[in-house]
C-alpha positions in Angstrom: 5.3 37.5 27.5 3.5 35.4 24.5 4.1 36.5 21.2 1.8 34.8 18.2 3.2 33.0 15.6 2.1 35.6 13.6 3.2 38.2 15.6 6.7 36.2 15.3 7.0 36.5 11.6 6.1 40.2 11.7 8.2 40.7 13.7 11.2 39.5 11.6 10.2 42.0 8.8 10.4 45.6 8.3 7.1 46.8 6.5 7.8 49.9 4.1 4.6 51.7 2.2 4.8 51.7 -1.5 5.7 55.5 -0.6 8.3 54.6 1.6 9.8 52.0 -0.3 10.4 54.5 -3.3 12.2 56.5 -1.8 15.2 53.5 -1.1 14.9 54.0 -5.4 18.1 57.0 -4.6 19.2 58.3 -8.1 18.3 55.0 -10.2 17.2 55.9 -13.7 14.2 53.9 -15.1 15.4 52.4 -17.9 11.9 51.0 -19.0 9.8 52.6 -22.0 5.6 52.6 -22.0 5.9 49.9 -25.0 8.4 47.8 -23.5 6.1 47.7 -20.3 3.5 47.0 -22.7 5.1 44.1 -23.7 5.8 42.9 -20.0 2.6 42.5 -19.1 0.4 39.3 -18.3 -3.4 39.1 -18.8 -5.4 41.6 -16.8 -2.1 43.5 -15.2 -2.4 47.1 -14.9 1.8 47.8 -14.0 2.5 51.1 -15.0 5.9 52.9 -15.5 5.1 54.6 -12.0 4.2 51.2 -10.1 7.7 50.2 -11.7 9.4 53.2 -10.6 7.9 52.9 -6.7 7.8 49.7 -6.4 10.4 47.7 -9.1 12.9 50.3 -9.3 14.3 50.1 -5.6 14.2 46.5 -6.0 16.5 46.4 -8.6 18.6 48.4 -7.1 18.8 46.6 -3.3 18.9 43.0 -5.7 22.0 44.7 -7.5 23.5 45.0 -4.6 23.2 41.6 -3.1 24.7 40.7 -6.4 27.6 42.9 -6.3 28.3 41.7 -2.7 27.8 38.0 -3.9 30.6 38.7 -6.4 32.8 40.6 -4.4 32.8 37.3 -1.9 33.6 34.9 -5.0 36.4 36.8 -5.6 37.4 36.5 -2.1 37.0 32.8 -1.7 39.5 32.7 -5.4 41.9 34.6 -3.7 41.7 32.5 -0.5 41.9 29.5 -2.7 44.4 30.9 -5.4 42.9 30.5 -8.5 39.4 31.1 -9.9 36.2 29.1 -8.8 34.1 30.0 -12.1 31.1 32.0 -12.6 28.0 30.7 -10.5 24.8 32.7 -11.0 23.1 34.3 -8.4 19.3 32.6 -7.8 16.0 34.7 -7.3 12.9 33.0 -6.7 9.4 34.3 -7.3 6.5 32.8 -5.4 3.2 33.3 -5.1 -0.5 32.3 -5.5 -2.1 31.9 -9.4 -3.4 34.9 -10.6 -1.3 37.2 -8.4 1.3 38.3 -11.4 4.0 36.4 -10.6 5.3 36.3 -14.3 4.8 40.3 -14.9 7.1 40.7 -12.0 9.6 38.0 -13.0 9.5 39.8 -16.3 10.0 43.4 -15.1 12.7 42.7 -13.0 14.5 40.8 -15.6 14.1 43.4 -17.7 15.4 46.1 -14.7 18.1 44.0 -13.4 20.1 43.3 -17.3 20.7 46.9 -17.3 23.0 47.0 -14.6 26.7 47.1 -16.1 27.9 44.0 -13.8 25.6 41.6 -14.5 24.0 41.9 -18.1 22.6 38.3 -18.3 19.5 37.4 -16.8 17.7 34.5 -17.3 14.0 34.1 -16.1 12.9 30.3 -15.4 9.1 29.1 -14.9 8.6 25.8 -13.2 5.7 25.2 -15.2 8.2 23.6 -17.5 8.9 20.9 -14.9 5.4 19.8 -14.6 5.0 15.9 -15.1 3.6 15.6 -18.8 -0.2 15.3 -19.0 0.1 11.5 -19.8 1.7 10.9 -16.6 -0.4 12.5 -14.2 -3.5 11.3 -16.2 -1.8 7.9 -15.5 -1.2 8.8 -12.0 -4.7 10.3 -11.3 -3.4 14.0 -10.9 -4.7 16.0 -13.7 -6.9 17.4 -11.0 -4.2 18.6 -8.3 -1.8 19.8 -11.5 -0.3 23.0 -9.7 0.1 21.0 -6.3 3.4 20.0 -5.3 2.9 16.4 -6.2 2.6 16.9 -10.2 6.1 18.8 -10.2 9.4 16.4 -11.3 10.7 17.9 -8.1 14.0 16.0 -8.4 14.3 17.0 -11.6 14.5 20.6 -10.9 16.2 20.0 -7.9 19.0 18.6 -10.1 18.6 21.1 -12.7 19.1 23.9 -9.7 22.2 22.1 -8.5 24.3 22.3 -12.1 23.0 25.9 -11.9 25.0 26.2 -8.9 27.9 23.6 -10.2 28.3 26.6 -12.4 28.0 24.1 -15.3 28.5 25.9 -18.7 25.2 24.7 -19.9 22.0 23.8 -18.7 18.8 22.3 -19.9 15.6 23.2 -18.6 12.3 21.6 -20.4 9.6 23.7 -21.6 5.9 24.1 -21.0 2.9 25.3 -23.3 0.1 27.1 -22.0 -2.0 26.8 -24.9 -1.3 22.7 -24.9 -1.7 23.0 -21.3 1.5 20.5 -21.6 5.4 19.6 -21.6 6.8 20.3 -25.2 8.7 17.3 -26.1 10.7 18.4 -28.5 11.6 21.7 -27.0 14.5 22.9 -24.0 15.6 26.7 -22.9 19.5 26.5 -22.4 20.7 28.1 -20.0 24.5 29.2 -20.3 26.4 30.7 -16.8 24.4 34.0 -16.9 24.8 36.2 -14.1 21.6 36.1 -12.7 18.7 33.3 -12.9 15.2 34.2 -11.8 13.0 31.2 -10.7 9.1 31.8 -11.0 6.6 29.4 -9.7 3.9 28.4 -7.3 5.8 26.4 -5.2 9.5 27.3 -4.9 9.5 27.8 -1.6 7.7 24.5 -0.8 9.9 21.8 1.3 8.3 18.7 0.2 7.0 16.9 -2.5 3.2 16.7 -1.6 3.7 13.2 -1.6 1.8 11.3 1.8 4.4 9.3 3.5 7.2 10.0 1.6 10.3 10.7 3.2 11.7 14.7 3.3 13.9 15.1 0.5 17.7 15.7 1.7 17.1 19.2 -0.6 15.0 21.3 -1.2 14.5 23.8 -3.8 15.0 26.7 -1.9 18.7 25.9 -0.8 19.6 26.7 -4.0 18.4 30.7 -3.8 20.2 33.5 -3.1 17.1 35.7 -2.7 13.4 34.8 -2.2 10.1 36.7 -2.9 6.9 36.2 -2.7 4.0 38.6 -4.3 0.8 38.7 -1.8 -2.6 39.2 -2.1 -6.1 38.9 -0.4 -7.6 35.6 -1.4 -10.8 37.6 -2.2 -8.9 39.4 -4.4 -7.1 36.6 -6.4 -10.5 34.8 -6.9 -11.6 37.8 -8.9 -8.6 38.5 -10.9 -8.5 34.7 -11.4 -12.0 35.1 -13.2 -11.1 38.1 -14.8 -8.4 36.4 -16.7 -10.6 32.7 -17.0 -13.3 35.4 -18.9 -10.9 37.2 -20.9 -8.9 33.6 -22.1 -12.1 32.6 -22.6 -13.0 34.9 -25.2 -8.9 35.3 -26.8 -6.6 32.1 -26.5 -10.0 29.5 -25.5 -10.8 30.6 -29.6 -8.1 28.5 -30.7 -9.1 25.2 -31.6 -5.2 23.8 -30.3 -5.7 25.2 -27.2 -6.4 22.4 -24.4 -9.4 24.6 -23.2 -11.4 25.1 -26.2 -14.2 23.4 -24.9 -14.6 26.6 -22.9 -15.2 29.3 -25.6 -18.4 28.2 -26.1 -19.5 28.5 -22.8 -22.4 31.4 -22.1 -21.4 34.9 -19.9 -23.0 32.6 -17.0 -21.4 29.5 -17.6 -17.9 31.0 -18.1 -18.4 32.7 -14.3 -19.5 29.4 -13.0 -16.7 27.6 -14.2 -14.3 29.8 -13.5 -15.1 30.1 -9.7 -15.6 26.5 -9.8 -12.0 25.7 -10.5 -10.4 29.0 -8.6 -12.6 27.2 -5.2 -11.9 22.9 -6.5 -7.9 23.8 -7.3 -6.5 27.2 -7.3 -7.8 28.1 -3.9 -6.8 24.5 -2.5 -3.9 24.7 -3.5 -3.1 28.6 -2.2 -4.3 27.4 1.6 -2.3 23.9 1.9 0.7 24.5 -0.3 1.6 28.1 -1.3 0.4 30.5 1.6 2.4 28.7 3.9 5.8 29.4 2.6 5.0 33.2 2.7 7.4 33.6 5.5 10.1 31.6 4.0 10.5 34.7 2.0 13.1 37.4 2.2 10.9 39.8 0.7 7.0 40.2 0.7 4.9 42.6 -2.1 1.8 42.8 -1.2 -1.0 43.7 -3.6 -4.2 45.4 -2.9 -7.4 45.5 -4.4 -6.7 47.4 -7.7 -3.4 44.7 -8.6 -1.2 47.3 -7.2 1.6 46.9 -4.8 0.6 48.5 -1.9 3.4 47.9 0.9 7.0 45.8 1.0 8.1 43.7 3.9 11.4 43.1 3.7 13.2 40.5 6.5 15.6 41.9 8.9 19.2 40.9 8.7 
């Protein structure tokens, strides 16, 4: 019997409907409000307090209880060893293509997951922030394939990941503006032993550096993750949402004269569309098919969105 490598991962997944996946919700109270949703929210996304009770909801509750278990074996392991290891947070990753709502569900579920009594702190971590600066991939040539593994300090967050782990009592993580389109010097988020960290990015899952003929790095980003996701969409359907937003920046955040895309606000209806597709097709697109698609299966969960933005069905991998 052949199975397709498709059929394979499948396989190693069971597939719930958003209906089904509800359900797994049990007795959990949702603890969000309209506004605070409201305030949750990226560009364009519809979430609403029922998407985050079907959908969100039972998520929190299955991640709560990977991270009671996580704790219960720390405390084991201190026993076993007779005296306390210290507080290591427990790592959730969040991949997924541009445009897909990576941040609104990073958000959410930070919001969810810090109002379970045994793990208050949550911190939420972009990767953005350990972009090379602007001047070093303009020196390098790589303005153009910003996003693509190659423009990411990759040791740098793989070091950054590892004191996560060390349970260090502080960590520094740089900081990235999307209106300077750029690193902020003079600016670091601090991270300080929460319980939980939440790492959002394109390529999280990725197990290289995008780097020809460099040597696989001895680790990769992902050992460091107690839990992987990654939200899914048709690639028809991220080129129009990406659009949507390029046409709705262009007409908000393009308006100020700091942002690094102002040249686009005075772009016509027309040109605007044009542009936007152009880049989704030259970059975004690129950059789904060779680096971020592929790590899908890495996953150990899978939300897939349909045409409306929507989660539609959950895959989560078998044990």
């Amino acid at each position: 019997m052949t199975v397709s490598a498709d059929s394979a991962a499948l396989s190693r997944y069971i597939t719930f409907t958003a209906e089904e996946w509800s359900r797994l919700a049990a007795a959990t109270p949702l603890p969000l409000t309209e506004d605070e949703l409201a305030r949750l929210r990226g560009i364009n996304e519809r979430v609403s307090l029922d998407e985050v009770a079907t959908i969100y909801l039972p998520l929190s509750r299955l991640l709560n209880l990977y991270v009671s278990a996580t704790q219960t074996l720390h405390g084991v392991t201190d026993t076993f060893l007779g005296k306390p290891a210290g507080k290591v947070p427990y790592v959730i990753a969040i991949a997924g293509s541009v445009a897909v709502g990576k941040s609104t569900t990073a958000r959410v579920l930070q919001a969810l997951l810090t109002r379970w009594p045994n793990h208050p702190r949550v911190d939420l971590i972009t990767t953005d922030g350990f972009l090379y600066p602007n001047r070093l991939l303009e020196a390098r040539g790589l303005m153009h394939r910003k996003g693509f593994p190659e423009s990411y300090d990759v040791r740098r967050l793989v070091r950054f990941m590892a004191d996560i782990k060390a349970g260090l009592p502080e960590v520094r993580a740089p900081m990235y503006s999307h209106l300077a389109y750029d690193i902020l010097p003079d600016r670091e988020q601090v991270v300080r032993r929460p319980d939980i960290v939440i790492v959002e990015g394109l390529n999280v899952l990725q197990t290289g550096d995008g780097r020809v003929g460099n040597r696989p790095p001895r680790l990769f980003v992902s050992d460091f993750f107690d839990f992987a996701m990654y939200v899914d969409a048709d690639a028809a359907d991220l080129e129009q949402w990406y659009l949507a937003r390029f046409l709705t920046l262009r007409e908000t955040v393009f308006q100020n004269p700091s942002s690094y895309f102002h040249r686009y606000a005075a772009l016509t209806p027309d040109e605007a569309r044009e542009t936007g597709l152009r880049i989704w097709d030259e970059i975004n697109a690129l950059n789904l098919r060779e680096n971020i698609l592929p790590t899908r299966d890495r996953a150990a969960l899978i939300l897939k969105k349909g045409k409306d933005h929507v989660m539609e069905s959950v895959k989560l991998r078998k044990l």
